[in-house]
C-alpha positions in Angstrom: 96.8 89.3 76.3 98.6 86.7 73.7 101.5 85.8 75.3 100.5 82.8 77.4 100.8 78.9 76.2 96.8 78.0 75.5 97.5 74.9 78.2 98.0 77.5 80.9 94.7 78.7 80.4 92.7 76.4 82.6 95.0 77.3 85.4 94.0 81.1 85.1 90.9 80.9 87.4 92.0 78.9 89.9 95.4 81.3 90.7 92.7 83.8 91.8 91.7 82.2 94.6 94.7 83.1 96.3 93.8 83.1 100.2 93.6 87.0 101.7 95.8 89.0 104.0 93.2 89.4 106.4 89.6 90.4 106.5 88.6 92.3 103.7 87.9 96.1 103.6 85.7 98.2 102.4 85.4 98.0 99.0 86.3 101.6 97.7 89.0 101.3 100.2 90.1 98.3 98.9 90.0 99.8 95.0 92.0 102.9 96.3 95.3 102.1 95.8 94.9 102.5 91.9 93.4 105.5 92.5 96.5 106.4 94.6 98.6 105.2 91.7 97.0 107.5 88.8 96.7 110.9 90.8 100.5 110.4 92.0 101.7 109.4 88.5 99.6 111.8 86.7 99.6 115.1 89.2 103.8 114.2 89.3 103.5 114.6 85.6 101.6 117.2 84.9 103.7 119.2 88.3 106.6 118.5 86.1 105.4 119.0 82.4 106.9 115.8 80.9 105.2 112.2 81.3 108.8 111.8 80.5 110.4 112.9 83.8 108.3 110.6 86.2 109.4 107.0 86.6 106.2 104.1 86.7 107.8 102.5 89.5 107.9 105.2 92.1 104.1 105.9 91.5 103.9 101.8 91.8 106.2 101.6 94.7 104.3 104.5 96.8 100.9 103.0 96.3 102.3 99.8 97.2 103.0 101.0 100.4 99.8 102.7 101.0 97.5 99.1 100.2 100.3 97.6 102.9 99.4 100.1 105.4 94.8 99.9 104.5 95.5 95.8 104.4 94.7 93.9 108.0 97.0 91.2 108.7 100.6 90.5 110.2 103.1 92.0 107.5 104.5 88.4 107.1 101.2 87.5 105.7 100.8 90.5 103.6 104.2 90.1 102.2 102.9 86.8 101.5 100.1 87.6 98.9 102.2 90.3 97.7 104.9 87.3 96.5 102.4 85.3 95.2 101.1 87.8 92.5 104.5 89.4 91.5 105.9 85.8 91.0 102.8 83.8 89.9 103.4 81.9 86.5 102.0 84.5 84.4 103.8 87.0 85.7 107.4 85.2 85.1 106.0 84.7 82.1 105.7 88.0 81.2 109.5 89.0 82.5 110.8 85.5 80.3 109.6 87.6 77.6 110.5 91.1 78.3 114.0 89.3 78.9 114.1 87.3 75.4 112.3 90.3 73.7 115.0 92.9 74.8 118.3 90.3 74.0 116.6 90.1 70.6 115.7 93.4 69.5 119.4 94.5 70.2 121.1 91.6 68.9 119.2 92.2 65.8 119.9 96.1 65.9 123.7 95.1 66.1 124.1 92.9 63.8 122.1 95.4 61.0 118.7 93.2 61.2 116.8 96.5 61.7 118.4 98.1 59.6 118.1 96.2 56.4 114.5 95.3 57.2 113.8 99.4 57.2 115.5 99.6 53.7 113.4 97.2 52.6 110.2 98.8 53.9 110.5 102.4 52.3 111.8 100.6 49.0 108.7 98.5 48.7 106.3 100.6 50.2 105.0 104.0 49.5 106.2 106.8 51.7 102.9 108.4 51.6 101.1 104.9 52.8 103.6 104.3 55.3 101.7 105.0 58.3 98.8 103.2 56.9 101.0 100.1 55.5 102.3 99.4 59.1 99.2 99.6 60.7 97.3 96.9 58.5 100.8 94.8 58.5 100.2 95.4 62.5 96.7 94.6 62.2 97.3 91.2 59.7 100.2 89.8 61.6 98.5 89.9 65.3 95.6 88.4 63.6 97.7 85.7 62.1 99.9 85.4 65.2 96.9 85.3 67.7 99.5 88.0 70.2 99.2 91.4 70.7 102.9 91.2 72.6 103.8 89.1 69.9 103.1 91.7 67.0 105.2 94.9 69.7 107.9 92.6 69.7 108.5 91.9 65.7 107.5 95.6 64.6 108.4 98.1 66.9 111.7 98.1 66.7 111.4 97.9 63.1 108.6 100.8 63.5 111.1 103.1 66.0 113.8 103.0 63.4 111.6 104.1 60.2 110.0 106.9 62.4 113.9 107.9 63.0 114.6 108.0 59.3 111.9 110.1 58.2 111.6 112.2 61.1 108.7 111.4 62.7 107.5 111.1 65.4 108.8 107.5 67.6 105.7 107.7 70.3 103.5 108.0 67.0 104.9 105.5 65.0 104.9 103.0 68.2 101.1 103.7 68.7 100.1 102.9 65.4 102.0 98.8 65.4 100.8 99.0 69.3 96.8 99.6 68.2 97.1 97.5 65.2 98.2 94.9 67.8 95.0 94.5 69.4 92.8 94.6 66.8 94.1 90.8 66.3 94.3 90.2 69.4 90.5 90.7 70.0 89.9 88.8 66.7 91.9 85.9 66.4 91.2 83.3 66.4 94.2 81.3 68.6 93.9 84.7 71.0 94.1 83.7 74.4 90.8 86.2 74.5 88.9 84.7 72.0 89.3 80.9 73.5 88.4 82.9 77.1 85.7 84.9 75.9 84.4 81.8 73.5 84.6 78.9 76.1 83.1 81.5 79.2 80.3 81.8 76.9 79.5 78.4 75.4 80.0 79.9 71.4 81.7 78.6 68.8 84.9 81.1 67.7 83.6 81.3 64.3 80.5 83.3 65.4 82.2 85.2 68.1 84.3 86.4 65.1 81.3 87.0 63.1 79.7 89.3 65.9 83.1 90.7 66.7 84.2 91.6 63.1 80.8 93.4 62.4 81.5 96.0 65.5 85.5 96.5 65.2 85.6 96.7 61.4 84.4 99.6 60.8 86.1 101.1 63.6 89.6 99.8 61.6 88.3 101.2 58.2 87.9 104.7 60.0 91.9 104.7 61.7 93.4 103.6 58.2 91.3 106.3 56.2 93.3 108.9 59.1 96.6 106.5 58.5 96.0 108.0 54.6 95.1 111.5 55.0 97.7 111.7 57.8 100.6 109.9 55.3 99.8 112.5 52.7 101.8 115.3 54.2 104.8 112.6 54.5 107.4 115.0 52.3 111.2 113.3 53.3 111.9 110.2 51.3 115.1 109.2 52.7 117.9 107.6 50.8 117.9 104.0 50.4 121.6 102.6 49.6 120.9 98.7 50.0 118.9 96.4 51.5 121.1 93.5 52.8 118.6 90.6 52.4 120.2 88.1 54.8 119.6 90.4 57.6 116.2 90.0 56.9 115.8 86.2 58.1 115.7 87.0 62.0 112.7 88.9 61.5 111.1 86.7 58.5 112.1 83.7 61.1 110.2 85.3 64.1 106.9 86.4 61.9 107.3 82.8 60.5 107.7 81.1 63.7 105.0 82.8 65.5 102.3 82.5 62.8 102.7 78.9 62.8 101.9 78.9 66.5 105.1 78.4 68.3 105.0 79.6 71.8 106.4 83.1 71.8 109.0 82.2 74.2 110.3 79.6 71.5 110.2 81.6 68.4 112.3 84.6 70.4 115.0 82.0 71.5 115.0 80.9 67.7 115.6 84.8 66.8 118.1 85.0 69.4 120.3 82.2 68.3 119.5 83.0 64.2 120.8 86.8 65.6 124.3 85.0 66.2 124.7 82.7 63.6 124.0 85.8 60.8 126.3 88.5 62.9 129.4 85.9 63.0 129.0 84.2 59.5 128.2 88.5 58.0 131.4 89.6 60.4 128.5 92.2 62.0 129.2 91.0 65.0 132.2 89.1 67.2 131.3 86.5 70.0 132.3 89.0 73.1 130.2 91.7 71.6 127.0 89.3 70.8 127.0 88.9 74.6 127.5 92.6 75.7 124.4 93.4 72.9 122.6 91.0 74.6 123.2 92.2 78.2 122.0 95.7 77.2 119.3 94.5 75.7 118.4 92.7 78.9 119.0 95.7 81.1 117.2 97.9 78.9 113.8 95.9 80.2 115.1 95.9 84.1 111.7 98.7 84.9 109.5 96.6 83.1 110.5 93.6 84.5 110.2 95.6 88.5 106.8 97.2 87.4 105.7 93.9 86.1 106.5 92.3 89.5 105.0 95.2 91.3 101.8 95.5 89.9 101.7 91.8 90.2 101.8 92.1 94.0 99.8 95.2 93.9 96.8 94.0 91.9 96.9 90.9 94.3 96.6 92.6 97.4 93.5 94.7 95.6 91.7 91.4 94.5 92.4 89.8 98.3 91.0 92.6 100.1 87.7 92.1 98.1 88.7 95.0 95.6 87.2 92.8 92.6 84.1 91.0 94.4 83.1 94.8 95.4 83.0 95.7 91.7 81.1 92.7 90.3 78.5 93.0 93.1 78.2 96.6 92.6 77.7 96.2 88.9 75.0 93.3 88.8 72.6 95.0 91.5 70.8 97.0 89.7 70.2 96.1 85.4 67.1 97.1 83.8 66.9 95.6 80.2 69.1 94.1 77.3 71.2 97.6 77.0 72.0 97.3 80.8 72.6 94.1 80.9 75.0 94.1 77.8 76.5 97.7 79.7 77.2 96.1 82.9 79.2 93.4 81.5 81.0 95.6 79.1 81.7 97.8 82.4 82.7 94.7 84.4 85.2 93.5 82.3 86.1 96.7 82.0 87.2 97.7 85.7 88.4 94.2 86.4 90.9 94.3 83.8 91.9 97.9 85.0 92.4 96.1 88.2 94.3 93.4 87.1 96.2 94.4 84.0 95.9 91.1 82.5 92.8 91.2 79.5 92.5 87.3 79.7 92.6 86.8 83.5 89.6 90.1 83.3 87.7 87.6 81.1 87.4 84.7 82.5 86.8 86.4 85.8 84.0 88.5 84.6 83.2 85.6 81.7 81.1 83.2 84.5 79.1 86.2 85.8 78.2 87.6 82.2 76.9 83.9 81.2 74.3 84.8 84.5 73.7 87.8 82.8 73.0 86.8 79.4 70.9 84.0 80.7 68.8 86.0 82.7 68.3 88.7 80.1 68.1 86.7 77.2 71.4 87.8 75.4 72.7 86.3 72.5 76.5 84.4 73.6 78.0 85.5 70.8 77.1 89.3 71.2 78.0 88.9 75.3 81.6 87.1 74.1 82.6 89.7 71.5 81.7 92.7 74.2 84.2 90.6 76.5 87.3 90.5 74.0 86.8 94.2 72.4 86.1 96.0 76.2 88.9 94.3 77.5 91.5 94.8 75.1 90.3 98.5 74.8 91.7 98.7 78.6 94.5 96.2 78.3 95.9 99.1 75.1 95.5 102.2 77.4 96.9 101.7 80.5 100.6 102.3 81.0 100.8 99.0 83.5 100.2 96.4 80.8 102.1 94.3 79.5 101.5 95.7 75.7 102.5 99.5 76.9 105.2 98.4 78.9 106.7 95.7 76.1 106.5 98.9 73.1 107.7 102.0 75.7 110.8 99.5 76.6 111.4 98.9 73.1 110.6 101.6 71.2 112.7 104.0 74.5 109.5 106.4 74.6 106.7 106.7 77.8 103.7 104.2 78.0 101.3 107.8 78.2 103.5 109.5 75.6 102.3 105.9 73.4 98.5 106.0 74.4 98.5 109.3 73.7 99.3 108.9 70.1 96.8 105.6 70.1 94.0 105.8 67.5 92.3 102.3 66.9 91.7 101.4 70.8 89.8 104.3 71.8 88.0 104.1 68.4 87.2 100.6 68.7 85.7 101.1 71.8 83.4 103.6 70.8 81.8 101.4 68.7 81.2 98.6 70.9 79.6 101.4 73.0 77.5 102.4 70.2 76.6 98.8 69.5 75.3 98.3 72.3 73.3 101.5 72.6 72.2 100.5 68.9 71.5 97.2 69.1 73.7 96.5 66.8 74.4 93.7 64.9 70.9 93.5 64.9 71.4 89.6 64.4 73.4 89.3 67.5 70.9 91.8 69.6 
C-alpha cells in the first residue's frame, strides 16, 4: 500500500492472529458481509442514479451490523475484535495520514500553493499532452517515492485544480494520478509490496522488477498512447497570468522529501509547517486563518477516517470467523499444472486483499502459501512475486474501501466509484498479468 514505515513490516503477520469471537462459521457465511456491503452500496446507487447520493459508511455501518448478528460470541467479545482491527497500528496509521494529508492540501490551497503550481504546469507543458504528462509524472514519482498514497497526496490536489481550469472532467483527472500511482507502487523498489512480495518469495528485488516490468510495461505504453489520442481533442488553453514560484516550495519540498525516503508522516508535517511559514512571510495567509484552513482540511477527511475504522473492524471480524482460511483452502484444493498453480495464487491474493483492503497485509498473507505453491509446481520466485505485487495492487486501485480511493475521493471531493470508473492503467495492468500467465509469459520467468 506505501504508506507504512518498512520497520513495521515484520509486525504485519503477526497482527493477524488476532484471537476469534467465537467459533468460526461457515465459510461463505463468514465472506458474506462484503457481499452484504457491495449489493447495499451498489443496488442503493443504482435505486438512486448517482454513486454520488449514497454515503460509504451507511453501506459499511449496515453490514457491520449484519457480521455482529452471523458472529457467535458474547457482544463484549465481538466488540472486542471489532476494536482491535479499527484501531490496530496500521489503521491509525492510515487516519495520521488522512489527518496530515487534508491539513496540507488546504493550507497549501489557501495560501496559493495549488495555484501557482497549476500555472506552472499548463505553462510548461503542452495542453494537448496534459493528460498524458500527469500520468507518467504519476507514474515516475510513485516509482521514485515507493507510495501509491504518497503520489494521491502531492498530485491530486494539483490534478483536481487543472481539471477545473480546463473544464474537464475532476473524477477523470483524479483517475489518471490515482492509476499512475500504482504502477510504482507495484514496481518500486522501496514499496512496501515489493519488499513483501520479494522477501515471501526468497528473490532478490532486482529480478522481481525484471519479471514485473516485462508484464506491466506494456500495459503502461498502451494507457499513455489513450492519455495522447484522448489529449488531442483538449481545445481550452486557459489564461496563464503568473506563476508565483515561491508557492511552489511546499510541493517541491513534499516530492523532495518523500523521494528521499522520509516517512510520509514526516514529509506531510514538513509541508504543513513550510505551508505557514510561506502564507505569513507572502501575507496569503494570517495566523487565526492558517488554523481554521487547517481545521477544514481535517474535517474534510472525518468519513474516511470513520470508514477507515469501520472496515478495519469489519475486515477483522471476516478474517476471525475463518473468512480468509476458507478462501486459501478453497483455492489450493484442487491445481492442475504451472497455469493453475500460477492462477490460484494470483486469485488468492486477489480475494484476500478484497477482504482485507490492505495490498501488503494480502501479500504476506497469501506470500507463505504461494512459496508452497511454487515449490510444489516448480515455479520460478520471481514470476510467483511479481503475480503477488501486480494482482494485489490491481484490487487495492478498484475498490472504493482502500486507502488509495478513499485518500483521492477525499481530496479531489468526487466518489471512490465515480474515480474507478474513470481508472484505465489498473484494470489494464491486470489483464496482462492474466494473459501472462495464460501465455507463459516472460518466457524466462515461466
Amino acid at each position: 500500500m506505501g504508506i507504512m514505515p518498512l520497520k513495521y513490516l515484520a509486525d504485519l503477520s503477526r497482527k493477524l492472529k488476532v484471537s476469534g469471537s467465537g467459533k468460526p462459521v461457515n465459510g461463505w457465511l463468514a465472506l458474506s458481509p462484503l457481499l452484504v456491503f457491495l449489493v447495499i452500496y451498489a443496488a442503493a446507487s443504482i435505486i438512486a442514479g448517482d454513486f454520488y447520493k449514497v454515503p460509504i459508511t451507511s453501506a459499511f455501518l449496515i453490514s457491520t451490523i449484519y457480521a455482529f448478528l452471523i458472529t457467535s460470541g458474547e457482544m463484549d467479545v465481538k466488540i472486542s475484535v471489532f476494536s482491535d482491527g479499527a484501531g490496530n497500528r496500521n489503521v491509525l496509521l492510515m487516519i495520521w495520514v488522512f489527518i496530515l494529508a487534508g491539513a496540507f492540501a488546504n493550507t497549501a490551497k489557501d495560501i496559493g500553493a495549488i495555484e501557482a503550481t497549476v500555472n506552472l504546469t499548463l505553462t510548461v507543458m503542452p495542453e494537448k499532452l496534459i493528460y498524458a504528462g500527469l500520468f507518467l509524472a504519476s507514474c515516475f514519482i510513485s516509482m521514485a517515492i515507493g507510495t501509491s498514497v504518497g503520489t494521491i497526496v502531492a498530485l491530486v490536489p494539483v490534478g483536481t485544480a487543472i481539471a477545473q481550469e480546463m473544464g474537464a472532467g475532476v473524477p477523470y483527472m483524479t483517475a489518471i494520478i490515482a492509476g499512475g500511482a500504482f504502477f510504482g507502487d507495484n514496481l518500486s523498489f522501496i514499496s512496501d509490496t515489493t519488499i513483501a512480495a520479494t522477501r515471501t518469495q526468497g528473490c532478490s528485488m532486482a529480478d522481481k522488477f525484471k519479471a514485473n516490468f516485462a508484464i506491466v510495461a506494456p500495459a503502461a505504453v498502451i494507457v499513455t498512447a489513450v492519455y495522447v489520442f484522448q489529449g488531442l481533442s483538449v481545445g481550452h488553453s486557459p489564461e496563464i497570468i503568473s506563476v508565483d514560484w515561491v508557492k511552489l516550495i511546499p510541493y517541491i519540498l513534499v516530492i523532495g522529501l518523500a523521494l528521499t525516503g522520509v516517512n510520509v508522516v514526516s514529509v506531510l508535517v514538513a509541508g504543513i509547517a513550510c505551508n505557514l511559514i510561506i502564507g505569513l512571510s507572502c501575507g496569503s495567509i494570517g495566523i487565526v486563518d492558517f488554523l481554521v484552513s487547517m481545521g477544514g482540511g481535517i474535517s474534510g477527511m472525518g468519513e474516511l477516517i470513520i470508514v477507515t475504522m469501520v472496515a478495519g473492524g469489519l475486515l477483522e471480524i471476516i478474517r476471525s470467523n475463518g473468512g480468509l482460511d476458507f478462501i486459501i483452502s478453497g483455492l489450493t484444493r484442487k491445481i492442475k499444472g504451472k497455469r493453475g498453480a500460477e492462477l490460484s495464487v494470483a486469485l488468492l491474493v486477489s480475494l484476500v486483499n478484497f477482504c482485507t483492503a490492505n495490498n501488503t497485509i494480502a501479500i504476506i498473507t497469501s506470500g507463505p502459501i504461494a512459496k508452497n505453491i511454487s515449490e510444489k509446481y516448480a515455479l520460478n520466485p520471481r514470476k510467483v512475486a511479481s503475480i503477488l505485487d501486480t494482482f494485489s495492487c490491481l484490487v487495492q486501485g478498484i475498490i472504493p474501501y482502500g486507502a488509495q480511493m478513499l485518500m483521492a475521493s477525499g481530496l479531489a471531493g468526487v466518489s471512490a466509484a465515480a474515480i474507478i470508473g474513470n481508472l484505465f492503467y489498473p484494470f489494464t495492468m491486470g489483464i496482462f498479468a492474466f494473459l501472462a500467465i495464460l501465455f507463459r509469459y516472460p518466457r524466462k520467468y515461466s
